[in-house]
Backbone as numpy.savetxt, mean C-alpha at the origin, in Angstrom:
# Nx Ny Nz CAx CAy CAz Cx Cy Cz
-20.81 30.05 -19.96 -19.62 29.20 -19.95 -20.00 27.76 -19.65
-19.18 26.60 -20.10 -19.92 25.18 -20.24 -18.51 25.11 -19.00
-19.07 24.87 -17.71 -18.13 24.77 -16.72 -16.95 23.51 -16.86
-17.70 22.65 -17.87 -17.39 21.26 -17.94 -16.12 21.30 -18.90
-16.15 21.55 -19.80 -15.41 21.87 -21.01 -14.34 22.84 -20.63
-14.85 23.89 -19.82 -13.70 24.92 -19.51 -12.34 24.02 -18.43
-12.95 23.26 -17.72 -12.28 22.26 -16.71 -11.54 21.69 -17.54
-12.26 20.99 -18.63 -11.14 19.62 -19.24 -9.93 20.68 -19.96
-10.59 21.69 -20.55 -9.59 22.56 -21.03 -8.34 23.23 -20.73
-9.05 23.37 -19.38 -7.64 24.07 -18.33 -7.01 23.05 -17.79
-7.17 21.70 -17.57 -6.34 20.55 -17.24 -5.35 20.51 -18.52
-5.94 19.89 -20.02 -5.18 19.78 -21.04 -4.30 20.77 -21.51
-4.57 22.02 -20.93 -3.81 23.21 -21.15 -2.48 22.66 -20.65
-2.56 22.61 -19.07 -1.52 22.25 -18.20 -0.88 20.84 -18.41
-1.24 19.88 -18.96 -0.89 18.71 -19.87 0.39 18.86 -20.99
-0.54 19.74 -21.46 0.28 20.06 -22.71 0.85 21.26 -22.87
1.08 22.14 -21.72 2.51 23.12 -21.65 2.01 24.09 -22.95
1.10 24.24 -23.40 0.82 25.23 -24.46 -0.55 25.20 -24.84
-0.89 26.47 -25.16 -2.53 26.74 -25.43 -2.57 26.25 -27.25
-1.25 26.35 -27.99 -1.58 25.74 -29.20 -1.15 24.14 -29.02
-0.17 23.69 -28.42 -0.45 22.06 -28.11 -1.79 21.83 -28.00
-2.28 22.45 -26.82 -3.84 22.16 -26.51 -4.79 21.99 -27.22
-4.72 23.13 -28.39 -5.49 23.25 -29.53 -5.42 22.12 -30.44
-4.08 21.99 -30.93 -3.42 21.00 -31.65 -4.93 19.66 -31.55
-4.54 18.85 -30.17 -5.10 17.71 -29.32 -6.49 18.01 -30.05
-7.16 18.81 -29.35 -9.07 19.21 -29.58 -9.05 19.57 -30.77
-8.21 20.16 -32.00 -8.62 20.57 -33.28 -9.17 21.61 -33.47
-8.91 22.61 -32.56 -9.80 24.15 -32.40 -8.59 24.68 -32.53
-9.02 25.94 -32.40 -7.75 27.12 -32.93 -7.49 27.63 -31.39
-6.67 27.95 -31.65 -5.71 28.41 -29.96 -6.09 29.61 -29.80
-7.33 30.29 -30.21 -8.05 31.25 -29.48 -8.94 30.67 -29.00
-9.60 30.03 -29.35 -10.62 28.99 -28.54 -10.52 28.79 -27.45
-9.30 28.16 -26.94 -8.67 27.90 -25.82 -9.03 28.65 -24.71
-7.90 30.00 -25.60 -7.75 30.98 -24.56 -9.07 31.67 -24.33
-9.66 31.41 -25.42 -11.11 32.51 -24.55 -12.05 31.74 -23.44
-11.53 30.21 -23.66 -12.23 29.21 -22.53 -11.73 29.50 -21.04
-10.48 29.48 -21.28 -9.35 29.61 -19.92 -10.02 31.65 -19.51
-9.84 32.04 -20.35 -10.47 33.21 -19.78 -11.90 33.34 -19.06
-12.69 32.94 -19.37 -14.18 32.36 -19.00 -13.80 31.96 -17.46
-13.13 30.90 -17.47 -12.98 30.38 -16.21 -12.28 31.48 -15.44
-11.34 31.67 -15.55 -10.62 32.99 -14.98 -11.93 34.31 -13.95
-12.29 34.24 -15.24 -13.01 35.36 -14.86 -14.53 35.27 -13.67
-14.67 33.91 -14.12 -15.53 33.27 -13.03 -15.20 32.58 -12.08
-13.80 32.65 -11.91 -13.46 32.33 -10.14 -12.84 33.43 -9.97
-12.18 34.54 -10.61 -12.28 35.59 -9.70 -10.17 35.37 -9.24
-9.73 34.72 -9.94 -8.32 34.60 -9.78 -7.64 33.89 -11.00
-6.53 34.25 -11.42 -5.10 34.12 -12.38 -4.88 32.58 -11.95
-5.29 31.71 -13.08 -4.98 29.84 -12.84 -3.34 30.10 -13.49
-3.31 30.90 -14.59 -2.13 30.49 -15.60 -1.25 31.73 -15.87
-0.30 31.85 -15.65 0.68 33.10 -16.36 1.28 33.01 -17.72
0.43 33.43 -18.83 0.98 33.70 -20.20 1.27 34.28 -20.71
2.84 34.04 -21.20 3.69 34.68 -21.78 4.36 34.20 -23.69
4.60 34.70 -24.07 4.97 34.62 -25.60 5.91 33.11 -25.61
6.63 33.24 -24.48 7.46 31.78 -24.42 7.19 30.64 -23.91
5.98 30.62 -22.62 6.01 29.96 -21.91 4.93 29.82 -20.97
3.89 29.09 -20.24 3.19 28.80 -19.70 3.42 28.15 -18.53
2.87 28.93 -17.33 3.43 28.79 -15.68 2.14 28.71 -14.84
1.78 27.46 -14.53 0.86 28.25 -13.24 0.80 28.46 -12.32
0.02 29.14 -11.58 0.12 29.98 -10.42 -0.25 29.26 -9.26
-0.09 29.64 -7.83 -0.12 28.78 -6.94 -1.58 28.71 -6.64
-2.87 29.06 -7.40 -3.96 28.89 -7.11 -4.47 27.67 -8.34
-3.27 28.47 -9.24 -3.87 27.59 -10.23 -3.16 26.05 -10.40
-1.86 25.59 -9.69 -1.57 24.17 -8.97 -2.93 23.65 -7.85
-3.50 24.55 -7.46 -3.86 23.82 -6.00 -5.75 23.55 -6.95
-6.03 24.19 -7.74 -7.00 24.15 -8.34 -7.04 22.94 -9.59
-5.38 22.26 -10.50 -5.41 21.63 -11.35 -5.74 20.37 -10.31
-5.05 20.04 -9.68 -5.56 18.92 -8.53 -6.55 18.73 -8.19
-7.50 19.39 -7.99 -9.12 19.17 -7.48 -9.86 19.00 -9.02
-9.04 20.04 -10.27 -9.87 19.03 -11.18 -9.80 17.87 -11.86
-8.46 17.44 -11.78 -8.13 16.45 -11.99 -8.80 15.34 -11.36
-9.03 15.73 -9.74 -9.42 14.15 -9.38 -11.35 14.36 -9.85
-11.54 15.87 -9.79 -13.35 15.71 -10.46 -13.20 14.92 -11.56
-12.72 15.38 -12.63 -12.48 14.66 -14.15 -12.28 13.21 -13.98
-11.66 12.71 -12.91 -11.55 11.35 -12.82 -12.41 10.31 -12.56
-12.99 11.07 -11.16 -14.50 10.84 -10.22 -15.56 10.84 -11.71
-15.44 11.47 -12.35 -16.80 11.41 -13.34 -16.42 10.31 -14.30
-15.31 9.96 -15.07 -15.07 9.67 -15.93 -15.35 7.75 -15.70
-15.13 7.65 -13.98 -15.30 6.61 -13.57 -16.49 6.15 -13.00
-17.48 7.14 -12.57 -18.83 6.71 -12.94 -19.46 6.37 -14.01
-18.93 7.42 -15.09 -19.76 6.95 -16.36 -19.40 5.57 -16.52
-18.10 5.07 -16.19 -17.69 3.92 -16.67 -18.60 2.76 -15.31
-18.62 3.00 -14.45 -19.82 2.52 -13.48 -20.48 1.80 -14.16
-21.48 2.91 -15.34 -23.17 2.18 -15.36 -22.69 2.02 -16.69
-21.51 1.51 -17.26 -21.29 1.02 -18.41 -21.00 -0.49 -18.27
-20.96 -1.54 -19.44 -20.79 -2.76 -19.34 -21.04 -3.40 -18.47
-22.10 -3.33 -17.67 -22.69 -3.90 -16.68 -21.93 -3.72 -15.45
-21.63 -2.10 -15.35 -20.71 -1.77 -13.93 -20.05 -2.06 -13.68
-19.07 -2.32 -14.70 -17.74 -3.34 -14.47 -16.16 -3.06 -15.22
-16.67 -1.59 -15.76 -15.57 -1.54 -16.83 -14.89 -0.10 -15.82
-13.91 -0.45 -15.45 -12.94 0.61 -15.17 -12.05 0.71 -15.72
-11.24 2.21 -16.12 -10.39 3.11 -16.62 -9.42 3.91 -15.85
-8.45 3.97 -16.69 -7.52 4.85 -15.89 -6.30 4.11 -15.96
-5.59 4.99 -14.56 -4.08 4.68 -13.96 -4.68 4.20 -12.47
-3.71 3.10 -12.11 -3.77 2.86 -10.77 -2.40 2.39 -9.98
-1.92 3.54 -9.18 -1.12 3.66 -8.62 -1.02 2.52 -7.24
-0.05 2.02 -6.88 -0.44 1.16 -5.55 0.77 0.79 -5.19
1.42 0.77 -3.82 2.15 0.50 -2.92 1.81 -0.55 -1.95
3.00 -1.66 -1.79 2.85 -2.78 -0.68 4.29 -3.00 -0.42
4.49 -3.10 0.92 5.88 -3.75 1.71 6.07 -4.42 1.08
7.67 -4.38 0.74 8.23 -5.12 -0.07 8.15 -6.77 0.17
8.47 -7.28 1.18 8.51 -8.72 1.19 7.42 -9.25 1.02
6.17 -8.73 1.45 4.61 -9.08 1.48 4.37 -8.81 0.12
4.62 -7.81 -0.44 4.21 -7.70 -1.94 5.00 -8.62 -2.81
6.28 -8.65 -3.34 6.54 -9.56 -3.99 5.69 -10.90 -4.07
5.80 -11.17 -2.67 4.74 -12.55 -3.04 3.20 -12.76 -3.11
2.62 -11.57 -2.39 1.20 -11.54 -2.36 0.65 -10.47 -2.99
0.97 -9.85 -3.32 0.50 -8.53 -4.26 0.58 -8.79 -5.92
1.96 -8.67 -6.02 2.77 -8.67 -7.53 2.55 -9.47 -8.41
2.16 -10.47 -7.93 1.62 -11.64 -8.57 -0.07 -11.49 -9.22
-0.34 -11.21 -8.34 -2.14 -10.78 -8.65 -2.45 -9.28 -9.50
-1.32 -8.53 -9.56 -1.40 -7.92 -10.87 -1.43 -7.80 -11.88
-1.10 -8.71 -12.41 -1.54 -8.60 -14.20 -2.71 -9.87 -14.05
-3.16 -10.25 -13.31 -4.43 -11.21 -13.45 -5.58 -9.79 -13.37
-5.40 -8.81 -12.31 -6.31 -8.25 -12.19 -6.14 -7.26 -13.71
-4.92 -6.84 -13.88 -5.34 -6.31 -15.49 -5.98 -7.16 -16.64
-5.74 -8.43 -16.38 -6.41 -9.67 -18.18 -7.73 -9.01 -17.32
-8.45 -8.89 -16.14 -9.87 -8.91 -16.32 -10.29 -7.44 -16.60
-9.16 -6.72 -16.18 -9.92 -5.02 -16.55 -8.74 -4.49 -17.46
-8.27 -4.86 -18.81 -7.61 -4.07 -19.66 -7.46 -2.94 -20.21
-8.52 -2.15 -19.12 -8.31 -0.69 -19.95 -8.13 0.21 -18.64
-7.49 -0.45 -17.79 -6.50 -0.22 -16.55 -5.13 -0.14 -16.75
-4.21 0.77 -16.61 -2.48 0.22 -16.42 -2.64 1.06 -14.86
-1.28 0.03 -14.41 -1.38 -0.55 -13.65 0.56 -0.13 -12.66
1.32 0.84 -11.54 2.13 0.87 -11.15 2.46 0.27 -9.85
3.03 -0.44 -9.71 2.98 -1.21 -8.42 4.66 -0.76 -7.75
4.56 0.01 -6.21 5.86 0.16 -6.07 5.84 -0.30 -4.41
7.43 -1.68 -4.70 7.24 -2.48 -3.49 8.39 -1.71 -2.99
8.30 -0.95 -1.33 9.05 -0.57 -0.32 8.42 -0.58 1.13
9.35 -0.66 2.13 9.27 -1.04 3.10 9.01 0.53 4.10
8.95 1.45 3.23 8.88 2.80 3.61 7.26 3.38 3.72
6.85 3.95 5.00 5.73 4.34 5.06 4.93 5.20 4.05
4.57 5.02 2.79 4.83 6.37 1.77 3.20 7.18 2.00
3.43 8.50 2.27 2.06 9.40 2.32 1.52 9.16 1.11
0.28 8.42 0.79 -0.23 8.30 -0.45 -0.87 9.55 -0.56
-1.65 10.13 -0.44 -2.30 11.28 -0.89 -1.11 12.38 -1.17
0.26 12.73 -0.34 1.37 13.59 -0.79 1.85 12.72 -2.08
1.77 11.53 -2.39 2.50 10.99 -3.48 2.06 10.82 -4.61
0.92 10.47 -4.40 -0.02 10.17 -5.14 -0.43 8.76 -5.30
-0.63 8.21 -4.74 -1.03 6.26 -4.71 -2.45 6.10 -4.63
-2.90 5.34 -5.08 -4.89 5.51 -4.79 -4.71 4.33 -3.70
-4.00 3.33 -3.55 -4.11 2.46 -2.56 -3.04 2.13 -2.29
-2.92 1.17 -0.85 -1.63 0.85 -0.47 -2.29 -0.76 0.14
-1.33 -1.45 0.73 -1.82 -2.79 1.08 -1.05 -2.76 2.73
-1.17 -2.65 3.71 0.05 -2.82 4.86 -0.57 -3.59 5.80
0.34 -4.31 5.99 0.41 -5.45 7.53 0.61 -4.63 8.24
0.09 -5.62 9.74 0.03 -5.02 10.91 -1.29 -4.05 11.04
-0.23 -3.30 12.62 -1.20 -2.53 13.08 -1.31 -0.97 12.45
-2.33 -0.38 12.16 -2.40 0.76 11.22 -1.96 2.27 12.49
-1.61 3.06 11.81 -1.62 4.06 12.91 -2.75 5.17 12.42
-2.97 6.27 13.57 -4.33 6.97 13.77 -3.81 7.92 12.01
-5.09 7.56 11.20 -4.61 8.80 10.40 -5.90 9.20 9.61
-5.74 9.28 8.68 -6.82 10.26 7.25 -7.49 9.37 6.56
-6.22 7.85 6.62 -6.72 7.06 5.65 -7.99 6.26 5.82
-8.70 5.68 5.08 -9.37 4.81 5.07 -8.64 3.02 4.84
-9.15 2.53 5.74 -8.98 1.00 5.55 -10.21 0.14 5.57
-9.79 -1.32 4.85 -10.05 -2.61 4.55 -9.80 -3.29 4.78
-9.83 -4.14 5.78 -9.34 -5.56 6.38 -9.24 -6.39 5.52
-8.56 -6.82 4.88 -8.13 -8.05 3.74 -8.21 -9.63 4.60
-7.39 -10.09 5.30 -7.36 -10.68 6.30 -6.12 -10.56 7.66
-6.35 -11.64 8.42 -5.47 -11.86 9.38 -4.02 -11.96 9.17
-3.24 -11.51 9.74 -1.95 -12.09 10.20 -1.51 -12.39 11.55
-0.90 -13.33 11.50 0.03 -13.56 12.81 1.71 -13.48 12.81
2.06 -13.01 14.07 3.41 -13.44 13.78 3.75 -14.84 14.38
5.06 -15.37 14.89 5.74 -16.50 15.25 6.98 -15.71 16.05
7.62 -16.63 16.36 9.09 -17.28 16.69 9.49 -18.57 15.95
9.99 -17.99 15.29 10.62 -19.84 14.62 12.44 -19.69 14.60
12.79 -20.51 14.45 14.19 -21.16 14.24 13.94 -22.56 13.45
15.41 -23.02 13.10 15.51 -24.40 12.74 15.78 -25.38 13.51
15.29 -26.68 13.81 14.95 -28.10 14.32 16.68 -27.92 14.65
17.57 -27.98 13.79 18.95 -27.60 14.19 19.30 -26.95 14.99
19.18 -25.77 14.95 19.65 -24.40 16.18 18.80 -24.64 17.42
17.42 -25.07 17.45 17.26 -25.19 18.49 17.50 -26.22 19.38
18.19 -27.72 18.78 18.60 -29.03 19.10 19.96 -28.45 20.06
20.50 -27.52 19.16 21.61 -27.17 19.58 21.89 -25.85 20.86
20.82 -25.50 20.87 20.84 -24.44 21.84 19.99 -24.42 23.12
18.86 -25.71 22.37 17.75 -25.57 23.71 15.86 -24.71 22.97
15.13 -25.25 23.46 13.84 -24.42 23.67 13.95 -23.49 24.87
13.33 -22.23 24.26 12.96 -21.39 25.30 11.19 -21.48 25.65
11.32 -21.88 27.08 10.05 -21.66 27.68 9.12 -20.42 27.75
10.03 -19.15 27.88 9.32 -18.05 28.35 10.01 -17.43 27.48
8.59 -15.93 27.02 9.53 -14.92 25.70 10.65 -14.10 26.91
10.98 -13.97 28.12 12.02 -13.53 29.20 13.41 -14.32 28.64
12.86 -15.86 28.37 14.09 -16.78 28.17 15.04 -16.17 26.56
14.24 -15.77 25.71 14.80 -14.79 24.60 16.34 -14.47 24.78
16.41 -13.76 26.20 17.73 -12.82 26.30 19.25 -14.19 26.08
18.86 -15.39 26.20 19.83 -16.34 26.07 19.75 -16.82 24.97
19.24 -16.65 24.24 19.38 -17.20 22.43 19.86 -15.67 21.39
20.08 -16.11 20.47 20.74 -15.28 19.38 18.88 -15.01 18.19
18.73 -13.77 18.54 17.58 -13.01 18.18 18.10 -12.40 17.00
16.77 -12.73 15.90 17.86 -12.09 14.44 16.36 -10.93 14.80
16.84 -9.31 14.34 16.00 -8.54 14.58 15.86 -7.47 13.85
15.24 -6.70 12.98 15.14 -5.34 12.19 15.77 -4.66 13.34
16.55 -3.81 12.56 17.39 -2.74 12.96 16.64 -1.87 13.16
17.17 -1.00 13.90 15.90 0.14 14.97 15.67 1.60 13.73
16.20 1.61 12.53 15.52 2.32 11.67 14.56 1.84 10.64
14.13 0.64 10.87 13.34 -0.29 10.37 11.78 -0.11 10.91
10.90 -0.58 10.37 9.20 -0.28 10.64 8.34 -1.05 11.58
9.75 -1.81 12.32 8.64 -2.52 13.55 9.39 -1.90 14.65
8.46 -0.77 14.93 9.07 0.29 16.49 8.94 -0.45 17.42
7.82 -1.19 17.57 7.75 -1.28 19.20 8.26 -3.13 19.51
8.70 -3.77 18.82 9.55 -4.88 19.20 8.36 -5.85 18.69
8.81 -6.97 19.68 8.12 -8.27 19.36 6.68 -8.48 20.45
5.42 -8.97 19.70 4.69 -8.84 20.55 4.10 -10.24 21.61
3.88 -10.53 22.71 3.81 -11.58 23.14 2.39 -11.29 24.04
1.31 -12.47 24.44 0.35 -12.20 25.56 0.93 -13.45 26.13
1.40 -12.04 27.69 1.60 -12.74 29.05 0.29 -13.19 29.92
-0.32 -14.56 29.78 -0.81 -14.69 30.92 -0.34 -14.90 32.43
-0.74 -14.96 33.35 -0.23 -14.96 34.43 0.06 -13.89 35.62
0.72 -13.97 37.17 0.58 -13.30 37.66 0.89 -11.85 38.05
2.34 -12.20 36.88 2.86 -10.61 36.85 2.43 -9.54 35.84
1.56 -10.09 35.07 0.62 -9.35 34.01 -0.78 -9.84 33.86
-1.77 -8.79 34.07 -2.96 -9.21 33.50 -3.38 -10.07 32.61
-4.13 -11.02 32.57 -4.44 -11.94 31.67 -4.76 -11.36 30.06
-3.97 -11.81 29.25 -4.12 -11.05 28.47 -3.97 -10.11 27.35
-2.73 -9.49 28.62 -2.21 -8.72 28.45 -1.18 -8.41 27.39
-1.36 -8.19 26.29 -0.06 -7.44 25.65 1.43 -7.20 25.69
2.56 -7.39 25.99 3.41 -6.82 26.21 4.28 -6.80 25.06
5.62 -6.10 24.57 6.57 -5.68 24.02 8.05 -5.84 24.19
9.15 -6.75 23.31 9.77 -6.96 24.07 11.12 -6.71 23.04
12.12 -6.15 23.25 13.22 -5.70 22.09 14.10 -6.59 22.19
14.22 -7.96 21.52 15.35 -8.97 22.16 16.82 -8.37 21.46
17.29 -8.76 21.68 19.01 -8.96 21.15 19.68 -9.57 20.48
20.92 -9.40 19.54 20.88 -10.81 19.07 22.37 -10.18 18.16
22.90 -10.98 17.47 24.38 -10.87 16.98 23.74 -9.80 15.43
23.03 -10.11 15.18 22.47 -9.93 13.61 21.71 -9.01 13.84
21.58 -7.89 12.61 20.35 -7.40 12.56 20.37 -6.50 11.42
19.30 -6.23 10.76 18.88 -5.93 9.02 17.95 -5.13 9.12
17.95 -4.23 8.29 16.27 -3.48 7.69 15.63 -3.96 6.94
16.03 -5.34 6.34 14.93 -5.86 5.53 14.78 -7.56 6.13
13.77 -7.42 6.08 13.06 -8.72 6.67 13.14 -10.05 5.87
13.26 -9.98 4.63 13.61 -11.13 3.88 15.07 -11.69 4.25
16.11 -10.71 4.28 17.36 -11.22 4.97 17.56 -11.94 6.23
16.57 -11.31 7.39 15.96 -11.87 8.37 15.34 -13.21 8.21
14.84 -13.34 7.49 13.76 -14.63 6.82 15.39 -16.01 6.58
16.01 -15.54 5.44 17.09 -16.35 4.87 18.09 -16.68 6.13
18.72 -15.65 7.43 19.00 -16.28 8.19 18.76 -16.70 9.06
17.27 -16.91 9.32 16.60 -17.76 9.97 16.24 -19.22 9.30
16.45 -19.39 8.14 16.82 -20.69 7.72 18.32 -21.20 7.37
18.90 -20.48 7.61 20.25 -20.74 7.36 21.28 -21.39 8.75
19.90 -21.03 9.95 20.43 -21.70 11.20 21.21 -20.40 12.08
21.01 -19.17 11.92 21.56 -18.48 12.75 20.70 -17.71 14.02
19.84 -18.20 13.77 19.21 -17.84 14.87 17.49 -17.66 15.39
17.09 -17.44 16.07 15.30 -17.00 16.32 14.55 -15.94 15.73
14.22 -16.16 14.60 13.49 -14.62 14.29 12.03 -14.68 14.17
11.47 -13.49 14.84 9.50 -13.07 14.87 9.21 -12.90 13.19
8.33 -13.61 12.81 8.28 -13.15 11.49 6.48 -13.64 11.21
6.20 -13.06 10.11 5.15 -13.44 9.58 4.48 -14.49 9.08
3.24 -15.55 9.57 2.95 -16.46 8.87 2.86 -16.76 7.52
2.54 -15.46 7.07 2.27 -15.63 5.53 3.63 -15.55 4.96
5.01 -15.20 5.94 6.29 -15.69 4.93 6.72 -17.23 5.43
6.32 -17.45 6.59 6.81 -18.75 7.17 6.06 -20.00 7.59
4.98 -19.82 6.90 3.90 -21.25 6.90 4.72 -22.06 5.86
5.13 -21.77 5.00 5.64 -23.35 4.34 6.75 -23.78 4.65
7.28 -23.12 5.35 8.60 -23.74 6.09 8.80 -24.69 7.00
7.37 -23.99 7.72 6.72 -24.91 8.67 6.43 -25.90 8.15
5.70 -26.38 7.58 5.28 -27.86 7.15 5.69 -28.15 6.40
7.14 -27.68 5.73 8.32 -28.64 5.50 8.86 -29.00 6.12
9.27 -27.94 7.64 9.98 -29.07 8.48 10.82 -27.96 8.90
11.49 -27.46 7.61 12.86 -26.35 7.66 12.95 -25.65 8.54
11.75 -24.97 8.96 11.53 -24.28 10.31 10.37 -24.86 11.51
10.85 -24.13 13.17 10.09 -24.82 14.55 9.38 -23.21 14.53
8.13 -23.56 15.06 7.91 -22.48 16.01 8.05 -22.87 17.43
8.59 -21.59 18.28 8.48 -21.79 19.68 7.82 -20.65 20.14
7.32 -20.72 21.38 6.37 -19.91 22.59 5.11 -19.99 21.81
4.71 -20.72 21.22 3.24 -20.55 20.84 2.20 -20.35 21.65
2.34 -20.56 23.18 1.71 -20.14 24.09 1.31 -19.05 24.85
2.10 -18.01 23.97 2.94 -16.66 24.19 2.39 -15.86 22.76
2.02 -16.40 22.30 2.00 -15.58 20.56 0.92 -14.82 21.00
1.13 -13.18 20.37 -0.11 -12.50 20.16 -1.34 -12.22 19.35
-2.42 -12.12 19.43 -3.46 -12.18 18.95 -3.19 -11.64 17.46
-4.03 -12.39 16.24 -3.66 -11.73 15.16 -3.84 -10.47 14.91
-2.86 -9.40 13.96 -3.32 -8.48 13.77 -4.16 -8.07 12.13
-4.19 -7.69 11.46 -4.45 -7.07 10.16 -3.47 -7.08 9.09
-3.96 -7.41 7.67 -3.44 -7.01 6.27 -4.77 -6.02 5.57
-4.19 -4.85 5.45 -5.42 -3.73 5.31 -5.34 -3.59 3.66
-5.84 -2.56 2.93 -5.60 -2.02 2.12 -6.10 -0.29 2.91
-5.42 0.31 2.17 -5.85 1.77 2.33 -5.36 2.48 1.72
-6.56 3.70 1.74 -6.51 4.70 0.48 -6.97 5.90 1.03
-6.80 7.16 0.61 -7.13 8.33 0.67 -8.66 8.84 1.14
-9.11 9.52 1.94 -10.32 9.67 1.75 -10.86 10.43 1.14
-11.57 9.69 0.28 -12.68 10.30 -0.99 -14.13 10.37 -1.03
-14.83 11.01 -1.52 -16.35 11.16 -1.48 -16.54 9.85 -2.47
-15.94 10.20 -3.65 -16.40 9.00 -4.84 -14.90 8.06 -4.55
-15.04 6.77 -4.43 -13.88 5.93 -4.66 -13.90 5.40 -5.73
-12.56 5.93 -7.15 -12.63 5.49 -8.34 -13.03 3.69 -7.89
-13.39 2.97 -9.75 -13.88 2.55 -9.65 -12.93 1.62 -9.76
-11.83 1.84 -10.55 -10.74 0.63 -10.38 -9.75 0.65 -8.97
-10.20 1.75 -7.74 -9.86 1.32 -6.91 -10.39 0.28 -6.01
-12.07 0.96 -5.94 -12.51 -0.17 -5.69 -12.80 -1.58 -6.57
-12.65 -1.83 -7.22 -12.13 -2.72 -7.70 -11.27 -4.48 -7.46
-10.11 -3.13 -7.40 -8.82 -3.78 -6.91 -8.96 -4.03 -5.57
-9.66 -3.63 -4.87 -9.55 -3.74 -3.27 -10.96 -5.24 -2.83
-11.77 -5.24 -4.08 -12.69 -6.45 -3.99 -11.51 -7.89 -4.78
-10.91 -7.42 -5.52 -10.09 -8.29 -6.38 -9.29 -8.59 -5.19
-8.54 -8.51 -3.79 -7.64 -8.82 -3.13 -8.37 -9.44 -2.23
-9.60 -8.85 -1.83 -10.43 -10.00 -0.90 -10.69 -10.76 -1.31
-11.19 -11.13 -2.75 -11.38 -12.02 -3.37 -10.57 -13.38 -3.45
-9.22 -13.05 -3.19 -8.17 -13.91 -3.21 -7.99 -13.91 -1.71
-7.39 -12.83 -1.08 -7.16 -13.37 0.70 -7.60 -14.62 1.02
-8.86 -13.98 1.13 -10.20 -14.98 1.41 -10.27 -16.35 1.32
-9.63 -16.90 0.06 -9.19 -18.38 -0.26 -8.86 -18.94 0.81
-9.06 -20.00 1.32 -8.22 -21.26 2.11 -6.95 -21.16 1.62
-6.32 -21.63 0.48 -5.33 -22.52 -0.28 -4.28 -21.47 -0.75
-5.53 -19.76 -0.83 -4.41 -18.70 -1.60 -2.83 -18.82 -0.88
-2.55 -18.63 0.81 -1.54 -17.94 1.12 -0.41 -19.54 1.30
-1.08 -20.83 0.84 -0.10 -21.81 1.03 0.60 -22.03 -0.94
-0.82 -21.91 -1.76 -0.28 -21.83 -3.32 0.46 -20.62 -3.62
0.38 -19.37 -2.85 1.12 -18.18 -2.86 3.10 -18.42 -2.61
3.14 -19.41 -1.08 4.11 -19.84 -0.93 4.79 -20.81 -1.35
């Protein structure tokens, strides 16, 4: 049995919902097929497919088995393409997820540049603010700010982020600077709503005597307003309603327009991470890695995250 052939066979089988579709595709006769799929059968020793006169079903060994060859078939298909065109030509589908507000502007954009250089890539990009299990979903990469939590995945430090406190030169003329992130509880805090993806609040380092130098702390302010999406957050924080923690990379040009202040900068916490991450794999296709040199490539820029904004 050509183990190789019997694989692509029993994938395209399951592709194409029929052993004569299948045939159809390869140009062999739909006994061919089946005596391939039998081969394999018989050399693992378990039922991949249930065939019947109407209809083609597979079995729960033979789901958990199309998946492992699928990603072999892929893993190979993307080496060969490796040591082709001077190691540079990748193939395929590439699935990828980024937070919505961060992606629109820093992701979405750099997608079809990265397809003009690798065209025999397509390419799904899906922007939500929802933690999505890539390996249950199927995504080869994801892009997420912040801090990562303990898991399976593999990450890539792309670069830094920071957050802020900003308001407008207005609201705060009108309300006052706050000295201390404590002073918070007297201003109008615009804040993600507590089913939203920043659990543990706003982050500040307290130096001084009632906290270790240093130190970390967490703080859930209050405030008249509050949203699950952070761009809304963003708009009424220029609209003058109030103080919101937000990201440099959405609120550096605001800043040096003017439109927006930062306050407690003395207080701001250490930067955290913009990762990419992906599944862990023995072989990492090649247009994943790829795409994940194509984003450092840009991070990396001085000028990217101010021409971005």
């Amino acid at each position: 049995m050509d183990k190789l052939k019997a694989l692509e066979t029993f994938v395209l089988v399951a592709a194409r919902g029929s052993l004569v579709a299948a045939a159809r595709t390869e140009g062999v006769a739909p006994a061919i097929i089946g005596r391939r799929l039998d081969a394999l059968e018989a050399h693992l020793g378990v039922k991949l497919l249930v065939r019947t006169t109407r209809r083609l079903t597979l079995t729960h060994e033979g789901t958990a088995f199309l998946e492992d060859c699928q990603r072999l078939l892929a893993d190979l298909a993307n080496a060969e393409a490796s040591v082709s065109a001077g190691g540079m030509k990748a193939t395929g589908h590439l699935r990828l997820t980024a937070p919505a507000g961060f992606g629109r502007r820093h992701v979405a954009p750099l997608v079809p540049w990265f397809r003009e250089r690798h065209p025999d890539v397509t390419i799904s990009l899906n922007l939500s603010d929802r933690v999505i299990d890539l390996a249950t979903e199927g995504y080869d990469c994801a892009v997420r700010v912040g801090d990562l939590p303990d898991s399976s995945l593999v990450s890539v430090r792309l670069a830094d982020n920071r957050r802020l406190c900003v308001a407008t030169p207005q609201y705060l003329k009108q309300h006052g600077l706050p000295r201390h992130p404590n002073d918070l509880v007297h201003f109008d805090c615009l804040t993600l709503s507590s089913d939203a993806s920043q659990t543990r609040g706003w982050a500040f380092q307290l130096p001084g005597s009632d906290t270790p130098s240093g130190e970390l702390v967490y703080l859930r302010p209050r405030g008249p307003l509050d949203c699950t999406d952070g761009q809304v957050l963003h708009e009424w924080c220029l609209a003058g309603y109030g103080i919101a923690w937000r990201s440099i990379w959405e609120v550096e040009s605001d800043i040096a327009a003017g439109r927006l202040q930062s306050v407690l900068d003395d207080f701001a916490a250490p930067p955290n991470g913009i990762y990419a991450v992906f599944p862990q794999r023995k072989h990492l296709p090649l247009r994943v890695r790829l795409w994940i040199d194509f984003l450092k490539e840009h991070y990396s820029q001085r000028d990217f995250w101010a021409r971005a904004a």
